[in-house]
C-alpha positions as CSV (number, residue, x, y, z in Angstrom):
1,X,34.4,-14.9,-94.6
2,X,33.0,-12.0,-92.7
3,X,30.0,-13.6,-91.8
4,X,31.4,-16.7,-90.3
5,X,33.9,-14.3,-87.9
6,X,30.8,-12.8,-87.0
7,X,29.0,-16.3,-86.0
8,X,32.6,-16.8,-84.1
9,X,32.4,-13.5,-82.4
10,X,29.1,-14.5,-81.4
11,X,29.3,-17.8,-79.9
12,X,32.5,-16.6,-78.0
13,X,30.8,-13.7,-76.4
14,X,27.6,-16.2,-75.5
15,X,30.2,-19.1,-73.9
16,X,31.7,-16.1,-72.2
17,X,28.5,-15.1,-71.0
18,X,27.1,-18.3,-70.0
19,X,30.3,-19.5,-68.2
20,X,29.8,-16.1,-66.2
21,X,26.6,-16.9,-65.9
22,X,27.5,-20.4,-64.0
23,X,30.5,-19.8,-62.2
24,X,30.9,-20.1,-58.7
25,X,29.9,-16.5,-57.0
26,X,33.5,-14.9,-55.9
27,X,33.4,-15.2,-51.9
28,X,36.1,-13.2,-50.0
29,X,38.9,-15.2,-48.4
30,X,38.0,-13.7,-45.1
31,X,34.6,-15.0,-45.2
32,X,36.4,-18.5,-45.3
33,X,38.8,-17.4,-42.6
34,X,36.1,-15.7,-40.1
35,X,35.6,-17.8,-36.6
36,X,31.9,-20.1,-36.8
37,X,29.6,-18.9,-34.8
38,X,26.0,-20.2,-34.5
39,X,25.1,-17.5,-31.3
40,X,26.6,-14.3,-32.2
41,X,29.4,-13.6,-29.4
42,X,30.0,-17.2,-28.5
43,X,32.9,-19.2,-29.4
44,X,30.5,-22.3,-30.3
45,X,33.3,-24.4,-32.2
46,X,36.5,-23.3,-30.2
47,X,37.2,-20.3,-32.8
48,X,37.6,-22.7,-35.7
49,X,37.1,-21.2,-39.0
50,X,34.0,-21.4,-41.5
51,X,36.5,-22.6,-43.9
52,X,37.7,-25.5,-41.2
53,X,33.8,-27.1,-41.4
54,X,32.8,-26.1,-44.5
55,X,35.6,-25.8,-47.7
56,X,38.8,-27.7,-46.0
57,X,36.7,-30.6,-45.6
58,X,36.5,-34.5,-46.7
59,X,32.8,-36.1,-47.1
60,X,31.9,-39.6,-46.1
61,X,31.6,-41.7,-48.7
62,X,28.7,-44.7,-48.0
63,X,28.0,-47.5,-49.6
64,X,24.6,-49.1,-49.1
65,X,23.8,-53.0,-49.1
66,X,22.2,-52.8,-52.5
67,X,25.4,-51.4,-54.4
68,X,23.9,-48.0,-54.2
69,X,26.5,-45.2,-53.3
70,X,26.2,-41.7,-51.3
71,X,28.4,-38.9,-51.3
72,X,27.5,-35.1,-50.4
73,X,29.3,-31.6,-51.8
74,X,29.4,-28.3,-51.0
75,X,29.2,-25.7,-53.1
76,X,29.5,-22.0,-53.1
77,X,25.9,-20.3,-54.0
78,X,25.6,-16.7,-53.3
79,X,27.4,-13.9,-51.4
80,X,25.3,-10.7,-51.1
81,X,27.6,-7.7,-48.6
82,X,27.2,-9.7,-45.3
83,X,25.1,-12.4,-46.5
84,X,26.6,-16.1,-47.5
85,X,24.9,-19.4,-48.8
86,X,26.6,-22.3,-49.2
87,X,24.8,-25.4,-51.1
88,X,24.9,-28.6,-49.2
89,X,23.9,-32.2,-51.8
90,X,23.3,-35.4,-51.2
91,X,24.3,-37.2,-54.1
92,X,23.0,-40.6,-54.6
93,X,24.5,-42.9,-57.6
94,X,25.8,-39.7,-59.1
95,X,22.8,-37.9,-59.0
96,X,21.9,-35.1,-56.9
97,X,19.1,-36.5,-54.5
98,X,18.5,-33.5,-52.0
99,X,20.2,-29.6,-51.1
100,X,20.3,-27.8,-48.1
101,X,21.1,-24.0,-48.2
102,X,23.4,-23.4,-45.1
103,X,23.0,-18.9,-44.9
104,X,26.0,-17.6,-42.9
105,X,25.8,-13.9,-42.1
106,X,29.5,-12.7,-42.4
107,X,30.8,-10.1,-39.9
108,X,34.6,-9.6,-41.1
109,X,36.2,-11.9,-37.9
110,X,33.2,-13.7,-37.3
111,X,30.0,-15.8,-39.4
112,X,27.2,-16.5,-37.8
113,X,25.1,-19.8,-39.4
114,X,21.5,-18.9,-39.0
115,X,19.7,-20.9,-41.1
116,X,19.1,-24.0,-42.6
117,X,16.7,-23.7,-45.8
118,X,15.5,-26.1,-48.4
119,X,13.1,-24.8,-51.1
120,X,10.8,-23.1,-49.4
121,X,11.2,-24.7,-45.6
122,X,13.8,-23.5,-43.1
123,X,15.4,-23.6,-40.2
124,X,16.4,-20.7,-37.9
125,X,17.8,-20.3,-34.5
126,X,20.6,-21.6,-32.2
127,X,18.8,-24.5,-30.8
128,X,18.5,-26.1,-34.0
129,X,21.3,-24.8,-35.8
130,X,23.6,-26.6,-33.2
131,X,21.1,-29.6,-33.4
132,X,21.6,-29.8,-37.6
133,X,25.4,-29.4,-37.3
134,X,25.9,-32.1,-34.4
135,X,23.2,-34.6,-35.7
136,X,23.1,-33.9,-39.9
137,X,26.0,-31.8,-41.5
138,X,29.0,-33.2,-38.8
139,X,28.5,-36.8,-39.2
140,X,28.9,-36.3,-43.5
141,X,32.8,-35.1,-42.6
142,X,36.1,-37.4,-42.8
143,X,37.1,-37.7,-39.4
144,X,40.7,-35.8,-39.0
């Protein structure tokens, strides 16, 4: 009888410590409500908010000739003081195909996107941060 509260203790404590382990990381609300910037002083998107392109957002959904289907999700991955990554999938019949890491460096009123990074390749700089959000990231969202 003691023994099997033990085991129950147990596996408690390791779910609770796993679903720590896999939860979303805790991003501040004012990260979410900072102005997007991708060149630090510059009102690039009219003073719309991070959370405007980024977490208040529909995805396309596509459907391909052969029945195949494509959808795409963001997902919190890491905040670290100033420092913000957001995962960006591609998910193809269910099944995650591709991620981007989008890094935001978060300045209380303002984030700046910086880079683009997948695996071990990356993107950096305004020139082709405005390039990946015109070209790549916009074209995924629901028009409002």
């Amino acid at each position: 009888m003691v023994l099997n509260r033990a085991r129950r203790a147990c596996v408690i404590a390791f779910l609770a410590v796993a679903a720590a382990s896999f939860a979303e990381p805790a991003i501040p609300d004012g990260f979410w409500q900072s102005a997007l910037q991708i060149r630090e002083g510059v009102s690039d998107f009219g003073g719309r908010t991070v959370g405007a392109f980024f977490r208040d957002v529909r995805f396309q959904e596509l459907s391909l000739p052969n029945g195949a289907s494509t959808t795409f999700e963001m997902t919190p991955k890491s905040f670290d003081g100033s420092e913000v990554v957001l995962e960006y999938s591609i998910i193809n019949n269910g099944m995650v195909s591709e991620y981007f890491d989008f890094h935001f460096k978060y300045k209380g009123t303002v984030s700046v996107l910086y880079k683009l990074s997948r695996g071990e390749a990356a993107l950096e700089g305004y020139q082709q941060m405005r390039r990946i959000m015109k070209e790549f990231y916009l074209p995924s969202l629901v028009s409002k």
